[in-house]
N, C-alpha and C positions, 0 to 999 in steps of 0.2 A: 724428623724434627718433632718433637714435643709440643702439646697445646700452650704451655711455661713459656716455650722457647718462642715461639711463634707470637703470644700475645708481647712478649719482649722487646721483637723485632717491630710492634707494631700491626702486625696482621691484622688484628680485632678493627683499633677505631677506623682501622684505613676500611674495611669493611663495614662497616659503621656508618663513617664519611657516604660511601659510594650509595649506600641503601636510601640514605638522609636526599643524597644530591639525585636519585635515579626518581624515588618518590616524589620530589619537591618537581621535581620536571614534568613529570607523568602528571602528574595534580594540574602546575599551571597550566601547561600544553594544552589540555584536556580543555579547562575551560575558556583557555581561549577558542577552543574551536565551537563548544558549545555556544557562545556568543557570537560568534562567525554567524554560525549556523542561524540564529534569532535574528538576523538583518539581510534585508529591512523587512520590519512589522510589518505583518498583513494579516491582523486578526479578524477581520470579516473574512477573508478567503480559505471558502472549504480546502480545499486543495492546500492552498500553504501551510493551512493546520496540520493536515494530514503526513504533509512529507515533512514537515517539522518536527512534531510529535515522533515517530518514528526513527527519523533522523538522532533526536538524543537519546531515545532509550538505546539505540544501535550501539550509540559511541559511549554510555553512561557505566560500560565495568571499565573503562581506563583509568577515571580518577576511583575508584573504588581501589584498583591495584595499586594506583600508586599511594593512597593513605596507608593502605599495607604494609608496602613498601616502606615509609615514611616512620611506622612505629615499629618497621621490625629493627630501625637502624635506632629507635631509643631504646628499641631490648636489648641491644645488642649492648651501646653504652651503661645499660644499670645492671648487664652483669658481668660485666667487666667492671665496674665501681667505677666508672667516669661519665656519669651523668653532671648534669649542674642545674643546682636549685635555680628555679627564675625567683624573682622576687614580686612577680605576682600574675594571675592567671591573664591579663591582658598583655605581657610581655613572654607566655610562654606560645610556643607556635603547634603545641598539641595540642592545645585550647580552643586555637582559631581551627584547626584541622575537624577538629570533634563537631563545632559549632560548625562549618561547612556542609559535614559529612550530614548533618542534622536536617539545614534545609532542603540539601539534597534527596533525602529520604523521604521528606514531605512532596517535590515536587515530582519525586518519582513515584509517591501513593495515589496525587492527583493527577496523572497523566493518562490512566487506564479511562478515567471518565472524559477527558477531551477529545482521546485519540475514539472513543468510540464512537463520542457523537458526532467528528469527522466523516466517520467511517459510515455513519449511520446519514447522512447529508450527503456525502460522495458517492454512495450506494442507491439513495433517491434522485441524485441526478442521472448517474448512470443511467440507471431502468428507465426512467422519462424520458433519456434521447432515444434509447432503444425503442421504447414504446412510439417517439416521434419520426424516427427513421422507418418503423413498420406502416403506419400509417403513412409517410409519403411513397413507399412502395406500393402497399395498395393503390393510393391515387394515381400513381404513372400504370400498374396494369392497367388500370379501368379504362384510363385517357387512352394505352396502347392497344387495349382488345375494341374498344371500339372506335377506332383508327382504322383495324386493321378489317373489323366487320363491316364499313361502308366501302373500304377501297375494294374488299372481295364481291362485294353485291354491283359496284362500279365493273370489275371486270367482269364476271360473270353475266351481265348484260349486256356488255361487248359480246362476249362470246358467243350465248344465245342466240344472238342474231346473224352468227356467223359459222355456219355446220361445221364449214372443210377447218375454221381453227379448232372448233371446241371437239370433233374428231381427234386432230393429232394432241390435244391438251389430255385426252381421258384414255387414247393410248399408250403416251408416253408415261403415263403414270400421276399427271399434275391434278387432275381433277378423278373424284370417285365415278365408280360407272352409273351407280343411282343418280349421278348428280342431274342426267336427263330428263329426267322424270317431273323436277321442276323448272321445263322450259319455258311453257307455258302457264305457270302456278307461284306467283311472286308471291301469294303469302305463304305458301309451304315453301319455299326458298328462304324466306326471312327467315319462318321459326325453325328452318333447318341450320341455318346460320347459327342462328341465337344459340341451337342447343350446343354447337361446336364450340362458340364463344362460353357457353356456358363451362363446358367441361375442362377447357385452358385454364379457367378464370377458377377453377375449382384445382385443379392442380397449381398452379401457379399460388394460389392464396395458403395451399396445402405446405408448400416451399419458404412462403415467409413467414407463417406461423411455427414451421420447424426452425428456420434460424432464428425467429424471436426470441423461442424459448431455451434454444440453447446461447444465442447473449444473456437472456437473464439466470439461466442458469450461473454464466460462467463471472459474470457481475456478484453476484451474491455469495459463490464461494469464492472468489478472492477479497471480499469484504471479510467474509468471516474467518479466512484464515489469517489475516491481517490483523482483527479485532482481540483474537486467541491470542495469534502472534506475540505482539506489542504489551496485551494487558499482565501477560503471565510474565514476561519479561521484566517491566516497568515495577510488578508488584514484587519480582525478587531482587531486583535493585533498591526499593523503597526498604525491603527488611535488611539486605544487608547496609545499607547508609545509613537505617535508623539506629541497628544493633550497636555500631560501631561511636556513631554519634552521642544518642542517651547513655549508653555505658562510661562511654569515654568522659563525657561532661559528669554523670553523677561520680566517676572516680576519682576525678580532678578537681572538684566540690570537697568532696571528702578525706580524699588525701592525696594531696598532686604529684606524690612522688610511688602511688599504685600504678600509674599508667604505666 
């Protein structure tokens, strides 16, 4: 069948039609979800900026495809010669598309600077609980190493005083064999303690200082993958809404039947 034939039958506007009605979908669809997504306002909260922010740059090439969409179905009509003049640019609907496409471009140039300074606020919370989570683990060692250094010095002067247990306690393995040596010598007992609380308290702080720094490590690079993410995204959505939008308005200024 011939391209004659087929425009004859109608192929063209029915194609036309379908681009006009797929675009016009894809457009409203779109922002209604984008407004979905904006309720309810919580601009004081880090957080709901941040998964908001993110949230529309995510969903922000739909209505981009569908404006596409939308003027490939007026290409389609002006060369097939069945476009129709509007009788002026507030009743033509590539006007108001252009003008959408416009603001859109703007709030997608400013979104790089919101989303960051989410990202830059959600990133100094983070590290703050991390950093307040380490310091309450410190404080529970300290409370549990010396917890655990009076109850040893409690039994070990039980035992002391008791040959036949503290025999089978440093046979069986539960006490060291030096440990006799300060039966009689409670302050070399103490600082013999102390040094063992010492070296727990030195491992143990060694353990939270490696998982600190691997939260903040792991805090920091999904900020900054986020902030990369979102801004280089947001700014090629800002050029192509802006291209689409300033072009479209300066052609339809200058001669509405260029579009």
């Amino acid at each position: 069948m011939t391209s004659e034939s087929a425009t004859h039958l109608g192929g063209g506007p029915l194609a036309a039609i379908a681009l006009k009605a797929a675009g016009l979908v894809a457009i409203l669809s779109a922002l209604l979800d984008l407004i979905i997504v904006l309720i309810p306002l919580n601009l004081t909260n880090t957080q709901w900026q941040l998964a908001t922010t993110t949230q529309l740059v995510d969903r922000g090439i739909v209505p981009l495809v569908g404006i596409a969409l939308l003027f490939t179905g007026f290409w389609v009509n002006s060369r097939l010669g069945q476009g129709t003049s509007p009788k002026g640019l507030t009743t033509d609907l590539r006007f108001w598309v252009c003008l959408l496409a416009s603001v859109l471009g703007l709030m997608y140039l400013l979104m790089p600077i919101l989303h960051l300074s989410a990202v830059r606020l959600s990133s100094q919370a983070a590290l703050e609980q991390v950093s307040n989570e380490a310091s309450q683990a410190s404080t529970q060692l300290e409370q549990r190493l010396s917890s655990q250094l009076n109850q040893q010095k409690a039994q070990l002067g039980a035992l002391f005083e008791n040959e036949s247990l503290l025999s089978q306690a440093i046979q069986s393995g539960q006490l060291p064999q030096d440990i006799q040596q300060f039966q009689n010598d409670p302050a070399g007992l103490d600082k013999y303690l102390q040094q063992q609380a010492d070296q727990a308290r030195q491992q143990l702080q060694s353990e939270i200082g490696s998982r600190r720094a691997e939260a903040e490590r792991r805090v920091k690079t999904e900020a900054w993958k986020s902030g990369i993410r979102i801004s280089i995204t947001s700014l090629l959505l800002a050029v192509g809404y802006s291209l689409i939008g300033w072009q479209g308005l300066k052609r339809l200024l200058a001669n509405p039947h260029s579009v």
